[in-house]
N, CA, C and O of each residue as an XYZ file, in Angstrom:
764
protein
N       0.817     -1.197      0.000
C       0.000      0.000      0.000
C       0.861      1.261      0.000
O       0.548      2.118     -0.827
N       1.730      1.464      0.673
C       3.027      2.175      0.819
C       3.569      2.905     -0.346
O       3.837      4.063     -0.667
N       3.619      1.461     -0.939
C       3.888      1.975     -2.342
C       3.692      2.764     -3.642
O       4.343      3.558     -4.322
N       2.204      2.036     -3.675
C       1.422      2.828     -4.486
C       1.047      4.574     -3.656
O       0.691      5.559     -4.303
N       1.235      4.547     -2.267
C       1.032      6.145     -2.162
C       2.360      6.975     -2.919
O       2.326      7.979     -3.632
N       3.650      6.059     -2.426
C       4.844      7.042     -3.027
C       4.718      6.984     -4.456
O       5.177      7.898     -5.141
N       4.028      5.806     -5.070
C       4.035      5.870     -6.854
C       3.401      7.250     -7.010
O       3.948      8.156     -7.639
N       2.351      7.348     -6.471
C       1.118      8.484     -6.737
C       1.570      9.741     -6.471
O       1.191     10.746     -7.072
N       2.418      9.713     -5.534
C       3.228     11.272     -4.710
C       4.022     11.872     -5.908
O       4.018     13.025     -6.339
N       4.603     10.933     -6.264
C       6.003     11.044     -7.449
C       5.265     11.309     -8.685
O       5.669     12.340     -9.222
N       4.389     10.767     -9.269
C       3.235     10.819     -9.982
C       3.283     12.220    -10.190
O       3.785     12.888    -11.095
N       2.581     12.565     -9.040
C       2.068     14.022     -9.242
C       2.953     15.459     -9.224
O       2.784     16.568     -9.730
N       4.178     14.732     -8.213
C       5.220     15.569     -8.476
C       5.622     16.027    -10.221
O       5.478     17.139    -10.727
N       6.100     14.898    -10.809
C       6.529     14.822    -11.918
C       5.421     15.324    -13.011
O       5.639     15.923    -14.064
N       4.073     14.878    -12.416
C       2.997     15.708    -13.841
C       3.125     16.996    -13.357
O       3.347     17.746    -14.308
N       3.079     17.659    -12.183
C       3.332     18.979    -11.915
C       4.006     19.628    -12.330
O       3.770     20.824    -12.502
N       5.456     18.845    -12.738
C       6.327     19.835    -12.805
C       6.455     20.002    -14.680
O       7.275     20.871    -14.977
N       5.929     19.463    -15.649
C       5.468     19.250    -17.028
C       4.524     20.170    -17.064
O       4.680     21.105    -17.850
N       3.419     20.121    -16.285
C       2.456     21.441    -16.698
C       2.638     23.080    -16.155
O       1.872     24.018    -16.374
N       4.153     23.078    -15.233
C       4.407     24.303    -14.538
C       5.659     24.497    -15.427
O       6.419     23.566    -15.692
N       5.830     25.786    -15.878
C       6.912     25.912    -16.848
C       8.288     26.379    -15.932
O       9.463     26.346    -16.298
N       7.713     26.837    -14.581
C       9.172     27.337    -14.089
C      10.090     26.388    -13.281
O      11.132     26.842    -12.809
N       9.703     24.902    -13.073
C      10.295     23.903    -12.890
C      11.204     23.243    -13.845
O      10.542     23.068    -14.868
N      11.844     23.001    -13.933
C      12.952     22.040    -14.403
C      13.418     20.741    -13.983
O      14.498     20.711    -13.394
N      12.941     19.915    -14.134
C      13.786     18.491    -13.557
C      14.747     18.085    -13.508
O      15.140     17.429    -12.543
N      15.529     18.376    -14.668
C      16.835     18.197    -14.564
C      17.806     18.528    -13.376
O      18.620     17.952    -12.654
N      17.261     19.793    -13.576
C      17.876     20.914    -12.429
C      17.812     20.349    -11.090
O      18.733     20.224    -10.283
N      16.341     19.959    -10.949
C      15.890     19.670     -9.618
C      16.240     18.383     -8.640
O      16.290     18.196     -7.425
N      16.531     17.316    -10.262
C      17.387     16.307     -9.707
C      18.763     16.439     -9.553
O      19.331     15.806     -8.662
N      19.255     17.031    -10.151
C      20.763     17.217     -9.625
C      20.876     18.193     -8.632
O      21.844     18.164     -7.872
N      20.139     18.929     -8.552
C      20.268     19.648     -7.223
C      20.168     18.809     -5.798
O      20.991     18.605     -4.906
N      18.740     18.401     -5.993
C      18.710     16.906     -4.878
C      19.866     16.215     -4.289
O      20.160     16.029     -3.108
N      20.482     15.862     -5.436
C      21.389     14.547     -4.900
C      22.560     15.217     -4.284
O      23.285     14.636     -3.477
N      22.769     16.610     -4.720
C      23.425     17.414     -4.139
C      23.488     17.368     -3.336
O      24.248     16.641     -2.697
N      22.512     18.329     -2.837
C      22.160     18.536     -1.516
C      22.175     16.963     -0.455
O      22.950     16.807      0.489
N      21.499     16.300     -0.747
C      21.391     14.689     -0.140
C      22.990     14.244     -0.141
O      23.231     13.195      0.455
N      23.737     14.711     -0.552
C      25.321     14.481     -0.547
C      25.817     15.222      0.559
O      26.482     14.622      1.404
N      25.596     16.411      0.676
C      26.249     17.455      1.463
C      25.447     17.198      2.834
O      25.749     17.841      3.839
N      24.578     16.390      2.845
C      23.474     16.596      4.076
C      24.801     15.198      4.752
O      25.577     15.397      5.686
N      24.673     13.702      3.825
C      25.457     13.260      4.457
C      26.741     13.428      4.802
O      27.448     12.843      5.623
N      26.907     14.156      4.190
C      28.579     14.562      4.702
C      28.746     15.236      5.947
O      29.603     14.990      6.794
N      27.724     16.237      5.995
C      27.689     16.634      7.491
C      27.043     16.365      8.685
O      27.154     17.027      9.716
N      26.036     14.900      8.443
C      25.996     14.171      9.458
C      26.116     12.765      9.799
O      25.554     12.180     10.725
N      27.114     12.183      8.724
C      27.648     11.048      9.219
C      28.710     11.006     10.066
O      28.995     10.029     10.760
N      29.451     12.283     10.023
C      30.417     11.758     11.203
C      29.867     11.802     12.752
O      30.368     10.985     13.524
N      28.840     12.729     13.270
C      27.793     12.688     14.153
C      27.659     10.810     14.182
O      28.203     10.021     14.954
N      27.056     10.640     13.436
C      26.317      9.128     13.513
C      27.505      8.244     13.965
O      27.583      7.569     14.991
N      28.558      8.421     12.810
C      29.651      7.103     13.304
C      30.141      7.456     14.405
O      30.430      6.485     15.105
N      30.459      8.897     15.070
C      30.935      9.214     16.656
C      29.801      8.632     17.865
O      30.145      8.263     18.988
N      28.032      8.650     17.220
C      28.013      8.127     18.528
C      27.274      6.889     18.237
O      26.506      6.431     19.084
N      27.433      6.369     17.207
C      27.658      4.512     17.097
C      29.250      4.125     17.752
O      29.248      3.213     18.579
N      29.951      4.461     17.582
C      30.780      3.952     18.575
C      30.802      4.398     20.229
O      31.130      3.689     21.180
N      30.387      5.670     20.237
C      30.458      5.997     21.396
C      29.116      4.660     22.465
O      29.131      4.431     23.674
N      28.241      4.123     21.484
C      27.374      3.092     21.878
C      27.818      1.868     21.817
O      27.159      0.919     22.241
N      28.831      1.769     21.354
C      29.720      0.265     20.982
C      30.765      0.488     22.455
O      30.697     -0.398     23.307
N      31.489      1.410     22.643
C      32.505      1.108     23.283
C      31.215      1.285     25.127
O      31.420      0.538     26.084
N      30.183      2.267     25.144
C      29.303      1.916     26.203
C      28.668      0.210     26.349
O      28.575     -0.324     27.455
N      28.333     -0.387     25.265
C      27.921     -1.862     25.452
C      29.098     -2.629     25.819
O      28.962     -3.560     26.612
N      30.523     -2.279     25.217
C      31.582     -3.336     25.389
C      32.250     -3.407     26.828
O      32.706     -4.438     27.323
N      32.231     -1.639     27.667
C      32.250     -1.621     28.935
C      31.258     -1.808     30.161
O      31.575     -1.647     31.340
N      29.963     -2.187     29.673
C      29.346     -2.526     30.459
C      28.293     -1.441     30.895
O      27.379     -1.775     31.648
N      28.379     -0.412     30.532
C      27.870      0.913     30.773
C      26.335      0.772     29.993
O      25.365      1.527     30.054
N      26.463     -0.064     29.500
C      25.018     -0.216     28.907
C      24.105     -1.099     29.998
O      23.073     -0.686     30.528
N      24.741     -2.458     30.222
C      24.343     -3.396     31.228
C      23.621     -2.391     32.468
O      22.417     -2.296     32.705
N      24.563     -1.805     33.049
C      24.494     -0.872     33.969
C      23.326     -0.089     33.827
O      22.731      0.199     34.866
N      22.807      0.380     32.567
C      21.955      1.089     32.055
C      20.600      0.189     32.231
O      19.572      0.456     32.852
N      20.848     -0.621     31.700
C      19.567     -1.706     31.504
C      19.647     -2.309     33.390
O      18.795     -2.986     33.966
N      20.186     -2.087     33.625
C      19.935     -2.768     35.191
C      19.351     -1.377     36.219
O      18.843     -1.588     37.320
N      19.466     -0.461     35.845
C      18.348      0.872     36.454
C      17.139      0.720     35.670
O      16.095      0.643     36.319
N      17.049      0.649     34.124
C      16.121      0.458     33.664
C      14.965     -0.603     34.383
O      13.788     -0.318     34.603
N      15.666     -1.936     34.687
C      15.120     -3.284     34.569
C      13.730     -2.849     35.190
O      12.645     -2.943     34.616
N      13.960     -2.337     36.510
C      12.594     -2.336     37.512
C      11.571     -1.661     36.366
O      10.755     -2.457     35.901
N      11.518     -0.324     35.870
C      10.856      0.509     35.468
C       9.980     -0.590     33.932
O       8.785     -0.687     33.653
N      11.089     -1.170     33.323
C      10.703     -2.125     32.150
C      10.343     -2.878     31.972
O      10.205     -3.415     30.873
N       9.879     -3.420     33.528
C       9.144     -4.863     33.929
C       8.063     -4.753     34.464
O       7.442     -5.773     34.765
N       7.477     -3.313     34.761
C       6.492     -2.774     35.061
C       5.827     -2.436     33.787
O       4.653     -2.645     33.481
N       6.576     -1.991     33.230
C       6.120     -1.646     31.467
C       5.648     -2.829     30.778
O       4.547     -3.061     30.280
N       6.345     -3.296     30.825
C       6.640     -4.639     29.860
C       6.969     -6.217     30.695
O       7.976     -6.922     30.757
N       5.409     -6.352     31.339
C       5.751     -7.849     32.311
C       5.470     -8.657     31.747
O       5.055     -9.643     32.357
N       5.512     -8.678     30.837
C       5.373    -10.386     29.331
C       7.102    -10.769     29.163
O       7.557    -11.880     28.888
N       8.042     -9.246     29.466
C       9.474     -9.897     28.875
C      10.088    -10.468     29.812
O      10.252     -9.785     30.823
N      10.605    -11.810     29.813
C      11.700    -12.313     30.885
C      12.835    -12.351     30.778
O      13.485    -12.500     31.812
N      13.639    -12.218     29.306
C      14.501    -12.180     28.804
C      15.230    -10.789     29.327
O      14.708     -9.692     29.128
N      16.803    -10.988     30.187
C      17.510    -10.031     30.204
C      18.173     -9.467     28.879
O      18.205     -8.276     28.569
N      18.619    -10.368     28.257
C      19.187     -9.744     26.596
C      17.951     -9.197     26.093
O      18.051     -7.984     26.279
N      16.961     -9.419     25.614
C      15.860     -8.283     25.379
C      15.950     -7.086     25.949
O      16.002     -6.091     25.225
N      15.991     -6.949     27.590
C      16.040     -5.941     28.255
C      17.055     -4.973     27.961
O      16.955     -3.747     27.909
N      18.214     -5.839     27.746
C      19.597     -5.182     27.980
C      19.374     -4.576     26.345
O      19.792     -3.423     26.238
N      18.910     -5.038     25.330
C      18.810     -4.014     24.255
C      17.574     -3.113     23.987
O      17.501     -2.204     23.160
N      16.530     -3.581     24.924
C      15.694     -2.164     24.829
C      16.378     -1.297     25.387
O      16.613     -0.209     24.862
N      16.741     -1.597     26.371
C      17.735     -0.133     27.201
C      18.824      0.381     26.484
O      18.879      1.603     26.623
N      19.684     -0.057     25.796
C      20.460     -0.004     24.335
C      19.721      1.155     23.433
O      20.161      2.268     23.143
N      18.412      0.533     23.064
C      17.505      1.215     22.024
C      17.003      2.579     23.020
O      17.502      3.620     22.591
N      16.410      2.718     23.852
C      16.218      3.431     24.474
C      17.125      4.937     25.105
O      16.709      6.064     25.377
N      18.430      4.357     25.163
C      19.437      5.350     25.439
C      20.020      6.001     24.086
O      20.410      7.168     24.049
N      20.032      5.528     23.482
C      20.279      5.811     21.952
C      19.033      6.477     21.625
O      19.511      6.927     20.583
N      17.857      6.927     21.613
C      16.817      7.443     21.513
C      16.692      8.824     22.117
O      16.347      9.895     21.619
N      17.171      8.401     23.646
C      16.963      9.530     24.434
C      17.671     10.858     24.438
O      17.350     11.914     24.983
N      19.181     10.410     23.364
C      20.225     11.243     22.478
C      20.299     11.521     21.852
O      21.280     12.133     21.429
N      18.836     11.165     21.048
C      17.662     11.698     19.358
C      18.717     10.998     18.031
O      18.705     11.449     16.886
N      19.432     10.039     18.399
C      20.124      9.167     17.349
C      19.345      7.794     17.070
O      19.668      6.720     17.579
N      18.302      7.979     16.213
C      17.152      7.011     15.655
C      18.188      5.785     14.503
O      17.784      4.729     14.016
N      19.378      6.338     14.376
C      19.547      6.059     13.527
C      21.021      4.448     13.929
O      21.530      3.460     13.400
N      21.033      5.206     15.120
C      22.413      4.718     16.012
C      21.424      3.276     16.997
O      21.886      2.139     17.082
N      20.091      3.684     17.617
C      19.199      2.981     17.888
C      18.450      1.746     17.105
O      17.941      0.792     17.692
N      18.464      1.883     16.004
C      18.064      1.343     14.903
C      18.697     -0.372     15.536
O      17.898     -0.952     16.271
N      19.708     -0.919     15.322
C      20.481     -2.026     15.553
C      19.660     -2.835     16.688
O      19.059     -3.903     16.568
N      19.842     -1.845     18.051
C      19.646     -2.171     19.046
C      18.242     -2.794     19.265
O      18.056     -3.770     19.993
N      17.124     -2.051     18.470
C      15.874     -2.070     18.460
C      15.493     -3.300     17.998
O      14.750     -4.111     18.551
N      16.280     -3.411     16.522
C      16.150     -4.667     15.801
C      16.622     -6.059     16.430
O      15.626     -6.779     16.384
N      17.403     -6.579     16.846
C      17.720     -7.278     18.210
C      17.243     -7.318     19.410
O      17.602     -8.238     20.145
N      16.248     -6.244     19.918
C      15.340     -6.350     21.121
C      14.180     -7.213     20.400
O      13.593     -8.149     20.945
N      13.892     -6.651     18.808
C      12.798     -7.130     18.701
C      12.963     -8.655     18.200
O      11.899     -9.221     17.951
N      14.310     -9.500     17.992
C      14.841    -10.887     17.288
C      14.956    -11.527     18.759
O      15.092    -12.750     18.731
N      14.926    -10.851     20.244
C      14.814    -11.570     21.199
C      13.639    -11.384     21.818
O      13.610    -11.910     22.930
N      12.462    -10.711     21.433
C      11.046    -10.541     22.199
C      10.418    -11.401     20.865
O       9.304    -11.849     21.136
N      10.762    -11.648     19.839
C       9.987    -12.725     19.457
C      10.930    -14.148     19.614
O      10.719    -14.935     18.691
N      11.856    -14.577     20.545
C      11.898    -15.775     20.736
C      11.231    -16.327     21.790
O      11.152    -17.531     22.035
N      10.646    -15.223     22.549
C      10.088    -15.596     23.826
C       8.926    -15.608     23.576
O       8.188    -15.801     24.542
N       8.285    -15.416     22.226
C       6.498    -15.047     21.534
C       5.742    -16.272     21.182
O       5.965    -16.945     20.175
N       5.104    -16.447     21.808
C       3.734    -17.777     21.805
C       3.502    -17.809     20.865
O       3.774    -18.895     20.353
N       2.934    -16.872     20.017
C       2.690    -16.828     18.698
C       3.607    -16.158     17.260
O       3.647    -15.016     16.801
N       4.215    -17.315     16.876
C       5.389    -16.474     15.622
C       4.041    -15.745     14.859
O       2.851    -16.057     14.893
N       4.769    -14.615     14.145
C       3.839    -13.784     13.345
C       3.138    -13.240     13.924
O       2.360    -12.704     13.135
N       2.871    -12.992     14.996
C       1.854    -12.298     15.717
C       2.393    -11.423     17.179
O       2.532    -11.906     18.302
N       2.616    -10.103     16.776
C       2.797     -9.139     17.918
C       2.974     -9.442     19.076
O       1.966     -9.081     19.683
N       3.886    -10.039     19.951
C       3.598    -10.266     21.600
C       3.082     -8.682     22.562
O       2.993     -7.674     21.862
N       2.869     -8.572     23.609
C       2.331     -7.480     23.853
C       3.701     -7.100     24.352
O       3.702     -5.875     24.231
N       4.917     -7.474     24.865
C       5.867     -6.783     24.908
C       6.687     -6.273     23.576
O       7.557     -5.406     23.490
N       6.011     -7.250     22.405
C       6.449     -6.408     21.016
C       5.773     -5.281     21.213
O       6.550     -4.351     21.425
N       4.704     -4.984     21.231
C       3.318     -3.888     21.020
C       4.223     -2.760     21.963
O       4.706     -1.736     21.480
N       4.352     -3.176     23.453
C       4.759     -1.798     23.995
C       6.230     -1.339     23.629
O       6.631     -0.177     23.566
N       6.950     -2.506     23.401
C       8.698     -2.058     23.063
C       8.041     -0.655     21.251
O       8.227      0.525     20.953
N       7.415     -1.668     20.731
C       7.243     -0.413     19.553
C       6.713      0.727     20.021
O       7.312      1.706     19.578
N       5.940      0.952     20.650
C       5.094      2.002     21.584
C       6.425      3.143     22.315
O       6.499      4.348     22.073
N       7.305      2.405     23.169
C       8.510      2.778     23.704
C       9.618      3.854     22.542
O       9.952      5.039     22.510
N       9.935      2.379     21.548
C      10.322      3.336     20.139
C       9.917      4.026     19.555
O      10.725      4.952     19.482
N       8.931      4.259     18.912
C       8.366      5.209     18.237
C       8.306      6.655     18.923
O       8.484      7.769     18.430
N       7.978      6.237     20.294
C       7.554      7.526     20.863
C       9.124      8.355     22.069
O       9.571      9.418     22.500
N       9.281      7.227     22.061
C      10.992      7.763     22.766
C      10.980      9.034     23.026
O      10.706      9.879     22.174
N      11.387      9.396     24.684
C      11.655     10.433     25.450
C      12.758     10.954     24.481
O      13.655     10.120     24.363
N      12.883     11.670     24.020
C      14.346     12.539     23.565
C      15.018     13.545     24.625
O      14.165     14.167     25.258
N      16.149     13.807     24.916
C      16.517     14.594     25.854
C      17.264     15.319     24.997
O      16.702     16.205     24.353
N      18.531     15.102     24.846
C      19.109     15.682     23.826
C      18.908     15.167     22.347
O      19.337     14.047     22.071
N      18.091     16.152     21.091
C      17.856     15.528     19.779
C      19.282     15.705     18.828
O      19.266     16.472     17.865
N      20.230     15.102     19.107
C      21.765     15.409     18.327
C      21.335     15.545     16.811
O      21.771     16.450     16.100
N      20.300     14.421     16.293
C      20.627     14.540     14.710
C      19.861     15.701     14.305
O      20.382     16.305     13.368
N      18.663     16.239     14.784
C      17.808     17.404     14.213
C      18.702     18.461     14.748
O      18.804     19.433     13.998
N      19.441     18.524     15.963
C      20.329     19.798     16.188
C      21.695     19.562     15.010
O      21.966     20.564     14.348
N      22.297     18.654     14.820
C      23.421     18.446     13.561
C      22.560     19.072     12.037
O      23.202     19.511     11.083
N      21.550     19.027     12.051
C      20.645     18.896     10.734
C      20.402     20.451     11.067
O      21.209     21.185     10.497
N      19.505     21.065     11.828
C      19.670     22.793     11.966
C      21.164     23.273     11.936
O      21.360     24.319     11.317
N      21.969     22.815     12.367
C      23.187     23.385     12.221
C      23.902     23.249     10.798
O      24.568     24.214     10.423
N      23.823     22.262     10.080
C      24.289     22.372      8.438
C      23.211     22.905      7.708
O      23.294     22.739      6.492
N      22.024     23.620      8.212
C      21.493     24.529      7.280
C      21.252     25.709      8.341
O      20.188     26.110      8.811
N      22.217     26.026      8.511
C      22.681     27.548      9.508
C      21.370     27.909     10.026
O      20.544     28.592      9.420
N      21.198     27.286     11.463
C      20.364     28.003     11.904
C      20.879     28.598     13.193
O      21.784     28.014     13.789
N      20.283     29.900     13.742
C      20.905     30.780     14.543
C      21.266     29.618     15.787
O      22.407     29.262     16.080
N      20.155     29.190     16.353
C      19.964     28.650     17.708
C      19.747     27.211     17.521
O      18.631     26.707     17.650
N      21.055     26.381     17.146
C      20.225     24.925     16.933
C      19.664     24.364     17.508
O      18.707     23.649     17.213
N      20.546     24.738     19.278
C      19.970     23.990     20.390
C      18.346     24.134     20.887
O      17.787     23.215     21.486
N      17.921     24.939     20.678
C      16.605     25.690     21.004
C      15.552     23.982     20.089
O      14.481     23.617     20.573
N      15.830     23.657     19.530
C      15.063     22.200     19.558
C      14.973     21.614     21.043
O      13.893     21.116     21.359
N      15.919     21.626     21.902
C      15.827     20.951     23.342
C      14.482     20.755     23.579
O      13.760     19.813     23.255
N      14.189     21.988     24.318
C      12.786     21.884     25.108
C      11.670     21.356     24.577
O      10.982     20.448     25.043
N      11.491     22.073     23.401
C       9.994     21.727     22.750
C      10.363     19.925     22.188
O       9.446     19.181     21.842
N      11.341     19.631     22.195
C      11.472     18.444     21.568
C      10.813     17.358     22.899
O       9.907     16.557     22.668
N      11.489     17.526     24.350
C      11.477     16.702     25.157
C      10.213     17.152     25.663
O       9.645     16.283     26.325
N       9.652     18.140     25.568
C       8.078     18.026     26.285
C       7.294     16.902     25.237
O       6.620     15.960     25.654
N       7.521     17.198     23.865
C       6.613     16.385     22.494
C       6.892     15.378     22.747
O       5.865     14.712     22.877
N       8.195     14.524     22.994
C       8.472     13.221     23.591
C       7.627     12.342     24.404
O       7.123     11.272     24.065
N       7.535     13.041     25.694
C       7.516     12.707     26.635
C       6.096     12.457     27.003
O       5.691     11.392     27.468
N       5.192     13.759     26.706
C       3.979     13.388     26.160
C       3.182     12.453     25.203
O       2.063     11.968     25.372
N       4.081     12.318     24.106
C       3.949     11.252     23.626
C       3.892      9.732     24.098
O       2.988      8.904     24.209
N       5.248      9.740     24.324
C       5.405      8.437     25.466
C       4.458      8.115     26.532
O       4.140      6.946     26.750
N       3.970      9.144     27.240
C       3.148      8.922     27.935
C       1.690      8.661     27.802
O       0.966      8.106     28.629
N       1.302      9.238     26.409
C       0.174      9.140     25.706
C       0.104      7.494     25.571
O      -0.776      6.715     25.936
N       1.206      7.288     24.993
C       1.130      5.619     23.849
C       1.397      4.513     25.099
O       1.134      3.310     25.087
N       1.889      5.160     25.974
C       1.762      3.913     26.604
C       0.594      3.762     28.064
O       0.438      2.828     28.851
N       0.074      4.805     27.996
C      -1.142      4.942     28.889
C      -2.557      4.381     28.219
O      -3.556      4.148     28.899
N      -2.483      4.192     26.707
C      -3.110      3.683     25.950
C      -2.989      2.165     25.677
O      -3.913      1.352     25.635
N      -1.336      1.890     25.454
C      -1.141      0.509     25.686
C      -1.873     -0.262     26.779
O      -2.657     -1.189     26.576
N      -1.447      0.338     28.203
C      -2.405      0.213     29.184
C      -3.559     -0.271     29.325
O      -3.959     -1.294     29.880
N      -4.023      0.476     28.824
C      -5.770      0.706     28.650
C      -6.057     -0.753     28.141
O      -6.436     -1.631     28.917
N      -5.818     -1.014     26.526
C      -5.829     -1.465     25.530
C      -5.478     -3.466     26.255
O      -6.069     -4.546     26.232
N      -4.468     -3.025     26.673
C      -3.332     -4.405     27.161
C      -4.564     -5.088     28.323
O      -4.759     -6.301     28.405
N      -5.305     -4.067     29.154
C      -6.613     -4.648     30.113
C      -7.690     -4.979     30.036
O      -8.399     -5.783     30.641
N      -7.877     -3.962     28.819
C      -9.421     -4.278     28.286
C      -8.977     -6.087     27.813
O      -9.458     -7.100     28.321
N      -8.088     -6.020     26.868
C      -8.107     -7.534     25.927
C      -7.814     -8.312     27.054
O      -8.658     -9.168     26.786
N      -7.247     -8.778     28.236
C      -6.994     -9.682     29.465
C      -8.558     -9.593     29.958
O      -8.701    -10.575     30.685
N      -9.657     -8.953     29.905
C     -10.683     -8.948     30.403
C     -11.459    -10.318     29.335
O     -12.624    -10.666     29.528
């Protein structure tokens, strides 16, 4: 379904820009890739500094450590998971989130979710600690957002940091939204 929306998006982009004479495509694609060049250039080294800075935290233990303050709070959240390696990479995914690196999180997430479905009654089918770990991700507390502040800063903006606040109230609310709903949702169906 996905698909056919981006076929249709592109679609209309492209008939748009045929019946508008002050567009150019040519132009517009090489400008693109441009730009999409220069964007990564100035925030992959961000990414690879704090993918390792998350590699050398998991290899010292600083993650463990992480996931073991977490544990209480995530077993209250999430009392379907028994698995500490699950735990230990939601908290992985989670700290990586909370540093607005979606991208550095990504790994971690994917491996929380290859060990919350070994523990899943039903293959193919959502466990409810899948349901809230996605709930958790999606909506992730941000504290510091590094990649949208790296991203205002390579298109010069005065105050990059000024994302902070409004970012971690939208978070947090969020989070609290999706999983007060999980809640809800997770009691009604046990009824």
């Amino acid at each position: 379904m996905i698909n056919k929306i981006w076929l249709l998006l592109i679609s209309l982009g492209i008939g748009y820009s045929f019946f508008n004479s002050n567009v150019n495509m040519g132009d517009v694609i090489l400008n693109s890739s441009k730009d999409a060049y220069e964007l990564i250039i100035s925030i992959g080294p961000l990414i690879v500094l704090w993918s390792g800075i998350m590699n050398i935290a998991s290899h010292s233990g600083l993650l463990k450590k992480f996931s073991n303050l977490l544990k209480p709070l995530l077993k209250k959240i999430m009392p379907s998971v028994k698995g500490d390696k699950a735990l230990e990479y939601i908290s992985s995914n989670i700290a990586a989130n909370m540093l607005g690196l979606g991208s550095v999180a990504t790994p971690a997430g994917l491996k929380a979710m290859k060990e919350l479905n070994k523990e899943n009654k039903n293959p193919g089918v959502a466990s409810d600690g899948m349901i809230t770990f996605l709930i958790l991700n999606t909506s992730g507390v941000t504290i510091i957002p590094m990649t949208v502040i790296a991203l205002r800063m390579a298109y010069g903006s005065i105050k990059a940091s000024g994302i902070i606040l409004p970012s971690l109230i939208a978070t947090s609310v969020s989070t609290i939204c999706g999983l007060t709903l999980d809640y809800i949702i997770r009691r009604k169906n046990a009824k």
